[in-house]
C-alpha positions in Angstrom: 49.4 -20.1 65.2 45.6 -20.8 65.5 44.4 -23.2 68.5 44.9 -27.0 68.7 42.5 -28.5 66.0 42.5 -32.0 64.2 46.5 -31.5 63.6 46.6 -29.7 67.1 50.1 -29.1 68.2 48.9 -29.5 71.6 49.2 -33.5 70.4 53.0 -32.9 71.5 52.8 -31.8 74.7 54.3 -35.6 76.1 57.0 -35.3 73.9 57.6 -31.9 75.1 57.6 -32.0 78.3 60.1 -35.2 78.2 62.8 -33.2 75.9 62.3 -35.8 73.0 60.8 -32.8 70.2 63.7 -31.9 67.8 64.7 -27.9 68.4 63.1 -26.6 65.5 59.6 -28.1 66.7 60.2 -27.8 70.4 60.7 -23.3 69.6 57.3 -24.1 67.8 55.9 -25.3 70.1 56.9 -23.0 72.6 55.3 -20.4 70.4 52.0 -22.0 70.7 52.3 -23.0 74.5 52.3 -19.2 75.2 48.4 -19.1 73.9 47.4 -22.5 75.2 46.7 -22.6 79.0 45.4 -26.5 78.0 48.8 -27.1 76.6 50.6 -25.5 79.3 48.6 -28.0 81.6 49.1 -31.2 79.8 53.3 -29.9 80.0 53.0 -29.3 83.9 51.5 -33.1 84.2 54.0 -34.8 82.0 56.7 -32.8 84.0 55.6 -34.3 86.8 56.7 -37.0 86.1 60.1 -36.3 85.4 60.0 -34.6 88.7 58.7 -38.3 90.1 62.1 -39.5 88.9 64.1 -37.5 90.5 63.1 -38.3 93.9 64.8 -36.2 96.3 63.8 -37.4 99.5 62.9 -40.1 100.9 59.0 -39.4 101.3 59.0 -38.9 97.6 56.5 -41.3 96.0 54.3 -41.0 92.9 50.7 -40.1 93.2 48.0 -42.9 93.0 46.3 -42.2 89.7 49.1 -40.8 88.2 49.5 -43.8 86.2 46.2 -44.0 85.1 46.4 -40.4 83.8 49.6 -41.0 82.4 48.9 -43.8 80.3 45.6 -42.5 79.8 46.2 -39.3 77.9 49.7 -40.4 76.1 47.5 -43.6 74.5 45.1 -41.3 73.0 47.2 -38.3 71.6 47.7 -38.9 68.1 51.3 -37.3 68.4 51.6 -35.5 65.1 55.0 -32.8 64.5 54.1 -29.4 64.0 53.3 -27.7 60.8 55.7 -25.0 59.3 54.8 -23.6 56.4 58.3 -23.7 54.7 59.2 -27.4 56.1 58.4 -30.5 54.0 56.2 -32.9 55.7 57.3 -34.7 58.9 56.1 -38.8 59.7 54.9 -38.0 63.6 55.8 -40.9 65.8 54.4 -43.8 66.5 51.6 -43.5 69.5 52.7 -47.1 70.4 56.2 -45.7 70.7 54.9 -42.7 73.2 53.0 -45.6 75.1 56.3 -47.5 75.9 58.3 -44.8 77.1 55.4 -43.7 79.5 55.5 -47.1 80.4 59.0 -46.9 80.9 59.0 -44.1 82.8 56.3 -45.7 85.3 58.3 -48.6 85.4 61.8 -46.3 86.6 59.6 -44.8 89.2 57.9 -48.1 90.5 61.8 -48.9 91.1 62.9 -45.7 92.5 59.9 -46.3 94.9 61.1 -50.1 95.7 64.2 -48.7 96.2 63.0 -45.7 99.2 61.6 -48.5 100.4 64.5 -50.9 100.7 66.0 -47.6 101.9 63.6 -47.9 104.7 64.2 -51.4 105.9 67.8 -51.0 105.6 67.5 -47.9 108.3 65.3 -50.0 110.7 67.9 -52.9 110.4 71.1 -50.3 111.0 68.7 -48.7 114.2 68.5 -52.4 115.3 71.6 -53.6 114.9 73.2 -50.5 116.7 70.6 -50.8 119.9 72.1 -54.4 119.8 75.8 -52.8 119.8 74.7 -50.8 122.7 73.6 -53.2 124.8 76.5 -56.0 124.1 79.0 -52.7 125.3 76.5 -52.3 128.9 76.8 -56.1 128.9 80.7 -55.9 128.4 80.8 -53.2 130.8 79.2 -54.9 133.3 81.2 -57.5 133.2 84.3 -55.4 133.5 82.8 -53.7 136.5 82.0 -56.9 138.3 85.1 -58.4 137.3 86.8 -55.4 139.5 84.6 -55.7 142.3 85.7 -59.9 142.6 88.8 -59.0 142.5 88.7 -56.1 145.1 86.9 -58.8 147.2 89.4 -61.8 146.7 92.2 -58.9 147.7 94.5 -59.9 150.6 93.4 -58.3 153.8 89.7 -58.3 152.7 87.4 -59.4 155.5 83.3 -59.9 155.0 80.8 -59.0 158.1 77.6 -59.4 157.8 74.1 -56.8 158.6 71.2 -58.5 159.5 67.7 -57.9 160.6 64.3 -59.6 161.2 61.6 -59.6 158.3 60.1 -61.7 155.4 61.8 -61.9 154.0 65.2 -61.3 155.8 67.6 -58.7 154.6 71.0 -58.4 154.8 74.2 -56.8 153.3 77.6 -58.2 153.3 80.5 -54.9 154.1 83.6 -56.1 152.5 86.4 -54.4 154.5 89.7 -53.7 153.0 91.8 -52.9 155.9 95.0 -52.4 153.5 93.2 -49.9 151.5 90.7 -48.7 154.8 87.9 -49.1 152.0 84.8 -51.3 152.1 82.5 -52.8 149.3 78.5 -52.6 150.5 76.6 -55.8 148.7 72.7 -56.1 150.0 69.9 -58.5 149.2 66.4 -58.6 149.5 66.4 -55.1 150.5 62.7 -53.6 150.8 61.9 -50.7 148.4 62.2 -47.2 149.9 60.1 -43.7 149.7 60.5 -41.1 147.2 63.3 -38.6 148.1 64.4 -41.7 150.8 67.4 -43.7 150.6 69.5 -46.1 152.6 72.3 -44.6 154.3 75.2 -46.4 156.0 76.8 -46.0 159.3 80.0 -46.7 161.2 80.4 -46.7 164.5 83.5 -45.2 165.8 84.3 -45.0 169.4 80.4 -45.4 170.6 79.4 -43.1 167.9 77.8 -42.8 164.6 79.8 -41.5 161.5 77.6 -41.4 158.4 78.9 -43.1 155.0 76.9 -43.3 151.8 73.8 -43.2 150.8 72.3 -46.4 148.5 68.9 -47.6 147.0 68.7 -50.9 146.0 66.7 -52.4 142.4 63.4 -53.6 142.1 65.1 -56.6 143.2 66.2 -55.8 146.4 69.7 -56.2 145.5 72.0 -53.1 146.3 76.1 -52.7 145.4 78.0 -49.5 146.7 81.7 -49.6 146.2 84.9 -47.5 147.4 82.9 -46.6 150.6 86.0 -44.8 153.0 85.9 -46.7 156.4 86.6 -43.5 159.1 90.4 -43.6 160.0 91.8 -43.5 163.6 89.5 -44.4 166.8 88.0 -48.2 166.9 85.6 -49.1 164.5 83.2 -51.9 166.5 79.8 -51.6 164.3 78.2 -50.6 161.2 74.9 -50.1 160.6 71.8 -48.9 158.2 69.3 -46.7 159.0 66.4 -44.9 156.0 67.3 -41.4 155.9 66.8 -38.9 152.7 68.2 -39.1 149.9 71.1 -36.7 150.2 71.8 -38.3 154.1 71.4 -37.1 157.2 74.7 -35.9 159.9 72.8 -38.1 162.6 70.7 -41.2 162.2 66.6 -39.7 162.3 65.0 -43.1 161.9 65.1 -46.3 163.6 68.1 -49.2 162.6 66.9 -51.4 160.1 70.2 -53.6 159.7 73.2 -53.7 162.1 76.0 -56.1 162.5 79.5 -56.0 164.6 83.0 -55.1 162.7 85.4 -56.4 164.9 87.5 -59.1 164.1 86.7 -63.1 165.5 
């Protein structure tokens, strides 16, 4: 099989490489494409393609002049069948005809690429609308937690003493005292912002002395909530106060008081 000429088989590489040759031309043309490195070429383009269509993932996305080339080369082959020399004369198809499926085929994979696309907004709207979930259950929860603590606070037996101190502006925290439960809910405001590795730490004072509680930092704020703080049993409980201590508290107070306030009863 000489080398393409005016007749070149190398005008069916398109049809080729899109499976549309009949088998007796397609094993022709095989025969030739193993002594044309053009024709191998022209296959390896038009497969691409195909390989377009498939589009795997979702980055897949067809070349910027691959349309151009495309359309290009399929408009100006001439398309003829092979010649055999024992097979009566074939009509090749229509160039036109080639230029529509190419088209087609562009057309398919401008879709598949509108449709990665879609896939696109479709993940940013599911990452949205879960980040949304997320924060209507913190909300919920929230809720639920401060739903509790009103509860715990509206408890019979509950009695509210306040700790005060002087600044601007003045802090304070309310100690919710459940005497049933010997428990106590912490609320503070307007708390001023502590040291790194520094926290606020709670005391009782139990017959004269200091019995350290919790540790607490309050929010940008200056609000502050601890909860389920155990009130020391046996002995009198007369006081509580706040000192700054670190983080992980401290057996004795090491700093000055910064709020105080008495925990006997009027």
């Amino acid at each position: 099989m000489t080398g393409p000429a005016s007749d070149s088989p190398q005008d069916l590489a398109a049809a080729y490489a899109l499976g549309a040759l009949p088998a007796d031309e397609a094993r022709r043309f095989e025969a030739f494409l193993a002594t044309s490195p053009e024709a191998r070429q022209e296959v390896a383009e038009y497969r691409e393609v195909a390989t377009l269509l498939a589009l795997s993932g979702p980055d897949a996305s067809p070349g910027a002049d691959l349309r151009d080339r495309v359309l290009a080369r399929v408009a100006a082959q001439k398309l003829r069948p092979l010649a055999a020399a024992a097979s009566p004369p074939r009509v090749a198809p229509s160039p036109v005809l080639w230029v529509a499926l190419a088209a087609s085929l562009l057309a398919v994979v401008g879709l598949a690429a509108s449709l990665v696309s879609m896939r696109g907004r479709l993940g940013a709207l599911e990452t949205e609308l879960s980040a949304r979930s997320q924060a209507l259950a913190d909300t919920e929860r929230r809720l639920t937690e401060r739903e509790a603590t009103l509860n715990s606070i509206l408890a019979p037996g509950v009695q509210l003493f306040q700790l005060t101190s002087t600044g601007d502006p003045d802090p304070a925290i309310q100690l919710f005292w459940d005497r049933q439960r010997n428990q106590a809910i912490l609320h503070g405001f307007r708390l001023k912002p502590v040291p790194e590795g520094r926290a606020y730490q709670l005391w009782f004072i139990k017959d004269g002395k200091p019995v350290p509680s919790v540790t607490f930092k309050p929010e940008t704020s200056g609000l502050a909530r601890a909860e389920r703080i155990p009130v020391p049993a046996g002995g009198s409980i007369s006081a509580a106060a706040v000192t700054v201590e670190p983080e992980s508290g401290s057996p004795q107070p090491t700093s000055p008081i910064v709020l105080a306030g008495s925990l006997q009863k009027s």
